[in-house]
VOPAGU-2260 file (C-alpha; in pm, 1 decimal, decimal comma):
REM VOPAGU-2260
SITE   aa  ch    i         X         Y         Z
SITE  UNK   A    0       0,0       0,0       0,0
SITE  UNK   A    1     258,8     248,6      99,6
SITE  UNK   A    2     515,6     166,5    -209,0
SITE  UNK   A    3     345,8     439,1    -449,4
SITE  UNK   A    4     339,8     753,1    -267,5
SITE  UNK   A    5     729,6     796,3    -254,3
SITE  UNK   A    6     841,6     733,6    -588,6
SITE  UNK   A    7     542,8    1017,7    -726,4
SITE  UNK   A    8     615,3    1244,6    -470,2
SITE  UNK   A    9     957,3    1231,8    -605,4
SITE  UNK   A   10     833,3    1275,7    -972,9
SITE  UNK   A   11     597,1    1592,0    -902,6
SITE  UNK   A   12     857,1    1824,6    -803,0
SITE  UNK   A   13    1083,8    1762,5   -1141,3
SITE  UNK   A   14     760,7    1904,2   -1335,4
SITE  UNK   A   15     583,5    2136,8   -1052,3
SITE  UNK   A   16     708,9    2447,5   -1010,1
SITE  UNK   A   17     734,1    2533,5    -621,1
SITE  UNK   A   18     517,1    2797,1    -678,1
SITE  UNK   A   19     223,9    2581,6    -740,2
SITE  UNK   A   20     349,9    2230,8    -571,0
SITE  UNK   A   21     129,2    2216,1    -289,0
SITE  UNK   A   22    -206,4    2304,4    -554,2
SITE  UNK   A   23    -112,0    2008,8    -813,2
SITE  UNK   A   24      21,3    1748,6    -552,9
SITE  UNK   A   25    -292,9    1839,9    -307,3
SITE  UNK   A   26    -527,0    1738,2    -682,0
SITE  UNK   A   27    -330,3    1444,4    -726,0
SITE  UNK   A   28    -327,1    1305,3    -385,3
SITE  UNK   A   29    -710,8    1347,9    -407,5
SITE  UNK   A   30    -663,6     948,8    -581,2
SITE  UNK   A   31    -616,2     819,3    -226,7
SITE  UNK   A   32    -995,3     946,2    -110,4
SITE  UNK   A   33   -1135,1     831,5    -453,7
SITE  UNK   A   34    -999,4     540,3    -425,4
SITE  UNK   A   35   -1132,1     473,4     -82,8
SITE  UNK   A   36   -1485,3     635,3    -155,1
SITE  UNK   A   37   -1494,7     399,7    -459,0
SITE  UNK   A   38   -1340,0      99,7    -211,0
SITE  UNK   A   39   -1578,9     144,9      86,7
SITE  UNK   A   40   -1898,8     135,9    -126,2
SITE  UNK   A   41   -1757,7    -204,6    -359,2
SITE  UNK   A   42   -1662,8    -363,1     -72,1
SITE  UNK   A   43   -2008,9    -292,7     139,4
SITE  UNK   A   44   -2206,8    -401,4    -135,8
SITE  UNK   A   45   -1998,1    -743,7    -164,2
SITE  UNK   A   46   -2011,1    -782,4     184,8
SITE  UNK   A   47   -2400,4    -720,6     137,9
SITE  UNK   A   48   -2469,2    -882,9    -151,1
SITE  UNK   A   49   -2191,0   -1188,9    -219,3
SITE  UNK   A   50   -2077,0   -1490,1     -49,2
SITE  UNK   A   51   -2275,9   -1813,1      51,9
SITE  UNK   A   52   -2585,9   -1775,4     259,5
SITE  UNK   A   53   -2505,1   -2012,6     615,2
SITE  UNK   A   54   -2790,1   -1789,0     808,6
SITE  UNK   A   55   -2982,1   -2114,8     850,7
SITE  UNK   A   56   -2672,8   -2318,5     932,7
SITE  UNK   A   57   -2692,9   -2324,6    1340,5
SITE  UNK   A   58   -2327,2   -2492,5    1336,0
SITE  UNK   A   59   -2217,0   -2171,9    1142,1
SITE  UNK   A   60   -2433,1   -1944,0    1358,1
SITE  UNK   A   61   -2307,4   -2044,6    1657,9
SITE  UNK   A   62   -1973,2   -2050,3    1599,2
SITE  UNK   A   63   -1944,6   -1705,2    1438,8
SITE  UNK   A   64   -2170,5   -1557,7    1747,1
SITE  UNK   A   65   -1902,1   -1691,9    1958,0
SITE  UNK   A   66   -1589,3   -1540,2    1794,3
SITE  UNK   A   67   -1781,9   -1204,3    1815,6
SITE  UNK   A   68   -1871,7   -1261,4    2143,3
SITE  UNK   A   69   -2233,0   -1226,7    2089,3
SITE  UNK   A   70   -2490,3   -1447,2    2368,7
SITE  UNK   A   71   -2758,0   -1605,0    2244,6
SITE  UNK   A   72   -2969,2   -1375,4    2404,5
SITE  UNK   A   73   -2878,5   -1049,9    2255,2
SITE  UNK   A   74   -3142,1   -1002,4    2018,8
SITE  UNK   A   75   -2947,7    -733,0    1787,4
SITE  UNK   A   76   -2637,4    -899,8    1844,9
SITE  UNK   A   77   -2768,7   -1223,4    1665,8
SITE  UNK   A   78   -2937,6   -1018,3    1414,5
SITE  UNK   A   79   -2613,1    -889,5    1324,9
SITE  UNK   A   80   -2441,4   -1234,7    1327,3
SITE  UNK   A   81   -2716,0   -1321,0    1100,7
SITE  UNK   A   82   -2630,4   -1053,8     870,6
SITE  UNK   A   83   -2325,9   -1134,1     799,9
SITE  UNK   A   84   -2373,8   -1533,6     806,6
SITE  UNK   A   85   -2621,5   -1478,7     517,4
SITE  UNK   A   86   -2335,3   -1357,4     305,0
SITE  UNK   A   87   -2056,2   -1625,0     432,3
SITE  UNK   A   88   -1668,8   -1577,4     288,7
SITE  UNK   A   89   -1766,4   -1263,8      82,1
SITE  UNK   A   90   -1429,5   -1083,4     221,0
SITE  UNK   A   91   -1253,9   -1255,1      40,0
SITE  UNK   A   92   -1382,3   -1069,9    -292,0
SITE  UNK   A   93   -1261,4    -730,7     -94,2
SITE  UNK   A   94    -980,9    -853,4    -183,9
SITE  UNK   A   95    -944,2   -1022,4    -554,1
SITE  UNK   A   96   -1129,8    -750,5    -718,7
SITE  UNK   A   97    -907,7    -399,3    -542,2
SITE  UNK   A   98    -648,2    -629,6    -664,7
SITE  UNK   A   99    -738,7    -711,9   -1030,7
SITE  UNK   A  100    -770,2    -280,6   -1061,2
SITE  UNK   A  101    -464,1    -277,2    -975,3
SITE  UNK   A  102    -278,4    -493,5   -1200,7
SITE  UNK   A  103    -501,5    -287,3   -1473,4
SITE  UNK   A  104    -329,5      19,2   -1234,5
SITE  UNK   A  105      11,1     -88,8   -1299,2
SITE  UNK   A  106     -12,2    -159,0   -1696,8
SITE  UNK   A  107    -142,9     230,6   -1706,0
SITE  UNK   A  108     121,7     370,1   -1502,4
SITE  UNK   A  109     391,1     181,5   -1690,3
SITE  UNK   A  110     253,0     352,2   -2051,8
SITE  UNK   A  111     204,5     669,6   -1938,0
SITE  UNK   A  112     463,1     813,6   -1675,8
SITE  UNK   A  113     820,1     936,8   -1774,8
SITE  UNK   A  114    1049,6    1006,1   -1511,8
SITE  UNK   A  115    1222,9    1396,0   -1523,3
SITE  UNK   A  116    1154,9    1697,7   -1836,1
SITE  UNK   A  117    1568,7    1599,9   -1913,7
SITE  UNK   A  118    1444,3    1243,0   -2003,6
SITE  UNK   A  119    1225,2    1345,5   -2280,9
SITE  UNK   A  120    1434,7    1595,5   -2376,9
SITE  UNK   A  121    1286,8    1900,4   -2198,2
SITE  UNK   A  122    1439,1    2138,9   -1996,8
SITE  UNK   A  123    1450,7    2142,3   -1598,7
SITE  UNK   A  124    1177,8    2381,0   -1467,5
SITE  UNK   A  125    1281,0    2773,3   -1427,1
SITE  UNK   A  126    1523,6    2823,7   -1110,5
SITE  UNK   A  127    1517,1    2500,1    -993,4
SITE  UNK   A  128    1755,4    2328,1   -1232,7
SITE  UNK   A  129    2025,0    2194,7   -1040,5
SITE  UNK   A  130    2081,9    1887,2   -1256,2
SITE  UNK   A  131    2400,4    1904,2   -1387,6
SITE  UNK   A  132    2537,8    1962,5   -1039,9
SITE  UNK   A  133    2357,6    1630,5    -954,2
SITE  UNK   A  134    2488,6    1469,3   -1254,6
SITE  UNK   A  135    2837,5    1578,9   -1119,2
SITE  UNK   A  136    2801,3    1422,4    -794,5
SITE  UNK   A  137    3010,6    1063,6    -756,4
SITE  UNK   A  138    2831,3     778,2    -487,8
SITE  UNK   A  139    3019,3     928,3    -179,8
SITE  UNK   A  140    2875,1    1291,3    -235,0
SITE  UNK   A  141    2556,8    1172,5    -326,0
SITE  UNK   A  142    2514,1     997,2     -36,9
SITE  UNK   A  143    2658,7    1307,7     188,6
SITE  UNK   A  144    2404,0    1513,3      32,5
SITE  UNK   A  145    2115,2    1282,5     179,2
SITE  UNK   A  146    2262,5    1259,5     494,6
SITE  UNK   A  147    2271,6    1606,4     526,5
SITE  UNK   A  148    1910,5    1708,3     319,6
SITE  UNK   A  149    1686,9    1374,9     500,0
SITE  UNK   A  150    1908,5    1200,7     786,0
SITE  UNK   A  151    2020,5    1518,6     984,7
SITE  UNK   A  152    1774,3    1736,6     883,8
SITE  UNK   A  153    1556,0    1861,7    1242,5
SITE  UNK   A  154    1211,8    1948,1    1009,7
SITE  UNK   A  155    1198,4    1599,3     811,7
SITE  UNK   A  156    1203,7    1401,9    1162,4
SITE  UNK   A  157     974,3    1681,8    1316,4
SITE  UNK   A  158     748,6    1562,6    1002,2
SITE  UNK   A  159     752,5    1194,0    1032,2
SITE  UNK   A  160     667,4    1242,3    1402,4
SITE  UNK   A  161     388,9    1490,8    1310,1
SITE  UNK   A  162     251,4    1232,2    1047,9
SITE  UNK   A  163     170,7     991,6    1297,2
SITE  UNK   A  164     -84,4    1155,4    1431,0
SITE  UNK   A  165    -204,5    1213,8    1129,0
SITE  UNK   A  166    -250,9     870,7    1039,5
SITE  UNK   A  167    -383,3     789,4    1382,8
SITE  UNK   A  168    -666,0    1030,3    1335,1
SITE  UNK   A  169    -712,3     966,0     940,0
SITE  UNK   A  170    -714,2     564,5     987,7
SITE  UNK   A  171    -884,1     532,8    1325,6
SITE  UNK   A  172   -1158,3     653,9    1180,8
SITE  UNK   A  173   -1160,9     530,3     842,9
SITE  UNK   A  174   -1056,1     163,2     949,6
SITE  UNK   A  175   -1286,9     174,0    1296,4
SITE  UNK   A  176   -1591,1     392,1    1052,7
SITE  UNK   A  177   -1783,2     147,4     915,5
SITE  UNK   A  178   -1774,6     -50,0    1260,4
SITE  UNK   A  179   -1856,7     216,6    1491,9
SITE  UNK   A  180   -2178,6     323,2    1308,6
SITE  UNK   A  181   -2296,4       6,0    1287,4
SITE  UNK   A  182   -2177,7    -114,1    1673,1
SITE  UNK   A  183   -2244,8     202,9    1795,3
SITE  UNK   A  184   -2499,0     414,2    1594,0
SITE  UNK   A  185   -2742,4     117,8    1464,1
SITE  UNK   A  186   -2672,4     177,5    1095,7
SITE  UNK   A  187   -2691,1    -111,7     842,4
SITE  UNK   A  188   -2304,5    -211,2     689,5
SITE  UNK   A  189   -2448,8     -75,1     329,6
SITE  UNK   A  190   -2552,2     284,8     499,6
SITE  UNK   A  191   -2204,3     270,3     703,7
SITE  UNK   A  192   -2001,2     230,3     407,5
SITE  UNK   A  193   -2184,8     488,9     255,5
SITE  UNK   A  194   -2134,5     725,2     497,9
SITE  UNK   A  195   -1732,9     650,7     482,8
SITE  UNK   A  196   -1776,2     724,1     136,6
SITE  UNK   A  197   -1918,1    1055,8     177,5
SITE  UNK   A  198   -1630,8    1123,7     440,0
SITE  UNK   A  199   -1421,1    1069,4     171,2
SITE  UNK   A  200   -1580,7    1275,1     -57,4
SITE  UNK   A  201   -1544,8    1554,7     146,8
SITE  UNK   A  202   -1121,0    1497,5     212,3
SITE  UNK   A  203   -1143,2    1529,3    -156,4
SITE  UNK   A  204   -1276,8    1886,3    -198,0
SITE  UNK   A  205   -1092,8    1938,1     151,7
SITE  UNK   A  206    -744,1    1840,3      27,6
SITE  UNK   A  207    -761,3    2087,7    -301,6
SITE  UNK   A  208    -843,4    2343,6     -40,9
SITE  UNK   A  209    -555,0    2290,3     194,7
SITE  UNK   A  210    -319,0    2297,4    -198,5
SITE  UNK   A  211    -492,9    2605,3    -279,7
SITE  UNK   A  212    -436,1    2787,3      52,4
SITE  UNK   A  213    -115,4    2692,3      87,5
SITE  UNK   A  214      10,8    2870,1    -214,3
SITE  UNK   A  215    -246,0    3129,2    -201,7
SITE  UNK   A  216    -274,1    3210,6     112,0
SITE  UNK   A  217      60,8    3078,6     321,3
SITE  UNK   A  218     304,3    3158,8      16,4
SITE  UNK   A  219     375,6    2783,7     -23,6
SITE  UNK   A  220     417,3    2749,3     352,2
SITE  UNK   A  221     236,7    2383,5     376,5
SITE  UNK   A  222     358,5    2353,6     730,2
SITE  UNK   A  223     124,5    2649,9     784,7
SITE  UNK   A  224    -142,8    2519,4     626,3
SITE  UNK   A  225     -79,7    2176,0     823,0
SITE  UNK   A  226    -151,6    2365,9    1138,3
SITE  UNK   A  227    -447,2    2503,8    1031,9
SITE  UNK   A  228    -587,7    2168,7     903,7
SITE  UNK   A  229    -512,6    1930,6    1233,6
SITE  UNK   A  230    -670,5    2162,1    1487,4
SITE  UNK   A  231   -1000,8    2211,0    1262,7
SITE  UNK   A  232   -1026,1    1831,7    1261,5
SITE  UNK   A  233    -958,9    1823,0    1645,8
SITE  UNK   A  234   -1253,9    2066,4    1682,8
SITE  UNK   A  235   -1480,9    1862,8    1470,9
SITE  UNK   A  236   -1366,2    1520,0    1634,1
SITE  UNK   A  237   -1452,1    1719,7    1939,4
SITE  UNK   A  238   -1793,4    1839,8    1851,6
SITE  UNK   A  239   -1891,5    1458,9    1721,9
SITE  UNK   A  240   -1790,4    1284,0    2039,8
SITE  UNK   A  241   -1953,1    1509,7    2256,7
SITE  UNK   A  242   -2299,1    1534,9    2090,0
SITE  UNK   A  243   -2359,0    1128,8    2046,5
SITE  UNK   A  244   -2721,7    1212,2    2011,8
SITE  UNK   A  245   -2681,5    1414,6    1708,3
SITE  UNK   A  246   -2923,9    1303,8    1392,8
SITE  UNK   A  247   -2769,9    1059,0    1217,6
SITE  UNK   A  248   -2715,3    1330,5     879,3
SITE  UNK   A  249   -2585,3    1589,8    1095,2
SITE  UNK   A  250   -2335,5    1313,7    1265,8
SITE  UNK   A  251   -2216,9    1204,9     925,5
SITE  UNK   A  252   -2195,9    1543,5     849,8
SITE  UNK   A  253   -1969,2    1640,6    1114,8
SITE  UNK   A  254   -1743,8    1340,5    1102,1
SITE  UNK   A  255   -1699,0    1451,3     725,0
SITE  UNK   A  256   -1589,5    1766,4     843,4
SITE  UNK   A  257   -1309,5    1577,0    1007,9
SITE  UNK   A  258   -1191,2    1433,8     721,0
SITE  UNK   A  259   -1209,9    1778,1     495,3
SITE  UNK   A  260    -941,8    1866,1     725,0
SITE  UNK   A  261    -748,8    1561,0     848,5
SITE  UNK   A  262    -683,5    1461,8     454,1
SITE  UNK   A  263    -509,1    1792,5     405,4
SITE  UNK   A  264    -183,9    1723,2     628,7
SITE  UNK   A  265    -158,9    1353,5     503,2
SITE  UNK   A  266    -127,4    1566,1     132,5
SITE  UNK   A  267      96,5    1847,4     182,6
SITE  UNK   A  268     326,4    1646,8     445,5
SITE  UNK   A  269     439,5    1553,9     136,1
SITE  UNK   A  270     522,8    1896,9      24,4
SITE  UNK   A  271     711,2    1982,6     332,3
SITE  UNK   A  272     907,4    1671,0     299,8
SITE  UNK   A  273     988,8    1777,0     -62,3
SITE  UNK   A  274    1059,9    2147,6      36,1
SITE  UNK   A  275    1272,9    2078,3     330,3
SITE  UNK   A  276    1469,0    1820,4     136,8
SITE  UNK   A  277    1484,9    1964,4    -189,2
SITE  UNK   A  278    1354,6    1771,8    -509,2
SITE  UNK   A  279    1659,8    1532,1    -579,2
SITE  UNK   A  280    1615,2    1400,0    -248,2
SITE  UNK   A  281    1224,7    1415,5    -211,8
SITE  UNK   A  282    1139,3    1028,0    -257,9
SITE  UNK   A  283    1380,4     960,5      52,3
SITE  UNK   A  284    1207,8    1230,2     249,4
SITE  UNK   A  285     861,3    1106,1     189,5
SITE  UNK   A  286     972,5     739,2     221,2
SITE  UNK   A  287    1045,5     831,0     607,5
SITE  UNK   A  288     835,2    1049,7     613,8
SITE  UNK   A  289     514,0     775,2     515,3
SITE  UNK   A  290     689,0     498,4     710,2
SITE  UNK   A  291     581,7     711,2    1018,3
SITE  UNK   A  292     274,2     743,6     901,5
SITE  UNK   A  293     242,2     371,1     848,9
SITE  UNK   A  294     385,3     253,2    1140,4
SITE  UNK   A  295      95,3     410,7    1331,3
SITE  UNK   A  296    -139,0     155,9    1219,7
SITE  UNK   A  297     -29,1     -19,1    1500,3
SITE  UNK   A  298    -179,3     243,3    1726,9
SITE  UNK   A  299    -523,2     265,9    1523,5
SITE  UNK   A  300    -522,3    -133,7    1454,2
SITE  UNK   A  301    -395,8    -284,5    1768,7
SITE  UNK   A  302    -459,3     -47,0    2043,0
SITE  UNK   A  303    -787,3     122,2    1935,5
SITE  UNK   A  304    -925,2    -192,8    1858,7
SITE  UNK   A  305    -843,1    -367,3    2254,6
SITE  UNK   A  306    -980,3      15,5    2365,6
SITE  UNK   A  307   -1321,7    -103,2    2159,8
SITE  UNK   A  308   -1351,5    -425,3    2285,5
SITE  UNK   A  309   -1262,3    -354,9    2632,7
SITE  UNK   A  310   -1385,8     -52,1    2726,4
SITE  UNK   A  311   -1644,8      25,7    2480,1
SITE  UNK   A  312   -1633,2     312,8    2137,5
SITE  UNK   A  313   -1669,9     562,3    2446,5
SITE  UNK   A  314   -1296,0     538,2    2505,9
SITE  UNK   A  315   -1172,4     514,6    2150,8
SITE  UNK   A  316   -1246,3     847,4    1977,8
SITE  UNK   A  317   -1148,8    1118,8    2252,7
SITE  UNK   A  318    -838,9     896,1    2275,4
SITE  UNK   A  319    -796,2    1005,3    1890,9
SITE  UNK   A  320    -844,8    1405,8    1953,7
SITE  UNK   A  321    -556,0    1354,2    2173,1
SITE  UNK   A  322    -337,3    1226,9    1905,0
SITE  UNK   A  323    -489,2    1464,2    1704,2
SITE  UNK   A  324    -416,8    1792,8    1921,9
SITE  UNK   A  325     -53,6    1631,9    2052,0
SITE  UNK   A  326      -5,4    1639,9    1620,8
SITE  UNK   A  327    -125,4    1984,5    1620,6
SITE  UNK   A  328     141,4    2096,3    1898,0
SITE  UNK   A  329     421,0    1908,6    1668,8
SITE  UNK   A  330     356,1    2085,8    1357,2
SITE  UNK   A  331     357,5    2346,1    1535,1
SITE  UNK   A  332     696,5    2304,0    1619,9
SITE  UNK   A  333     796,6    2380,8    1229,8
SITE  UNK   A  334     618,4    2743,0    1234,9
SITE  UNK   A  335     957,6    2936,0    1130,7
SITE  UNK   A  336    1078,7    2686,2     898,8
């Protein structure tokens, strides 16, 4: 999953003038929420629609009850063991049909992207051609030059730390979504996945925003921007937790909200990455950078998912405004870079 943002965000800046970076790499990293909108509604609908129906297989029943620790007695428990016994081993088509787009993914890329301008005989873009001093470099200075641009540089590890909170925000609620509305909020899987997919309709229109601010209104600052974004998404987390009673349109609402602003850090980190580490050395930057990001699955996987079992969906999401206000404080940190 993580092995496609690096090697583009290392492409963009060779034909993106800084000028207008964070604009055209906030549009293009718009393909991770249309890929999820367009995931989270497939993938409810085979989980609603495919698979064998074992509903009136008691054996099955039982046995799945048990593994979600659902008694006999629990009336909508059962009904939601049911549910998902009537449409037994469709999962497994979340799976073979993401990845037969995919392959189709790859063939497309490999036609149609080239890697610099200098490759297909164009020029570098205006005052940012510093190729033929790259060129120049041998293996030793090459390698100086990345220790000094990524390894030792303060604002790329002030980044990667930032960016888990990010992620901890952005994937606690988009992996624990669909789970807590239907646990929690009494919604049918088909409506839930919906409603994810409206969350991710609005990071869409909210990630173009944070581009277009950033070079519009924070002169290409994205750290700015990033700032901006994570404690608008802290408010909103805020304002869903502590109104549980909200109408169900006005909750989705809201949580949408929090993604129109959560999805614009996890695009311009990106930018930072590239502008604190300069072009040549922007797939390195944003390699670290994302394996940050990524690592924090094992907060929004592991722990929020004990938190849920344990002590109920009452402990999970306020635990997430944390992360998400402790992220605000770190980016913070980069104001004057």
């Amino acid at each position: 999953q993580g092995l496609g943002y690096p090697p583009c965000a290392r492409m963009l800046p060779h034909w993106i003038h800084p000028s207008e970076l964070a604009t055209k790499m906030s549009i293009w990293n718009t393909s991770h929420s249309i890929g999820a909108a367009a995931a989270v509604v497939v993938c409810g609908y085979i989980m609603g629609h495919l698979g064998q129906d074992l509903s009136a297989n008691a054996e099955v029943v039982a046995r799945m009850a048990e593994n979600m620790g659902v008694a006999a007695d629990d009336a909508e428990g059962m009904k939601r063991v049911l549910q998902y016994a009537a449409h037994y081993g469709a999962w497994k088509w979340c799976f073979w049909i993401p990845a037969g787009i995919a392959v189709l993914g790859a063939a497309w890329l490999f036609v149609g992207l080239r890697d610099t301008p200098s490759s297909v005989g164009l020029p570098e873009l205006p005052d940012t051609d510093t190729g033929k001093e790259q060129a120049s470099m041998d293996k030793r200075s090459r390698k100086k030059f990345l220790s000094h641009m990524v390894f030792k540089n303060r604002w790329i590890w002030t980044l990667c730390i930032a960016n888990v909170f990010v992620y901890i925000m952005r994937m606690g609620i988009l992996d624990w979504g669909p789970k807590f509305l239907t646990e929690s909020r009494g919604m049918s899987i088909v409506k839930a996945a919906w409603s994810v997919a409206i969350f991710e309709i609005f990071a869409i229109i909210g990630t173009i925003f944070a581009g277009w601010a950033t070079d519009k209104i924070f002169k290409s600052k994205a750290h700015h921007m990033c700032l901006v974004c994570m404690i608008m998404a802290s408010i909103f987390m805020v304002i869903f937790v502590a109104f549980p009673q909200m109408p169900p349109v006005l909750s989705i609402f809201v949580l949408a909200m929090g993604g129109f602003f959560i999805y614009g850090p996890q695009a311009l980190y990106g930018v930072c990455a590239s502008q604190q580490a300069t072009k040549y050395a922007a797939g390195t930057s944003n390699g670290i950078v994302g394996i940050f990001g990524y690592a924090s699955s094992v907060v929004s996987g592991v722990i929020f998912g004990s938190m849920a079992e344990t002590g109920g969906w009452d402990s999970v999401f306020p635990v997430a405004i944390i992360f998400g206000i402790v992220g605000a404080l770190s980016i913070g940190l980069m104001w004057n870079a």
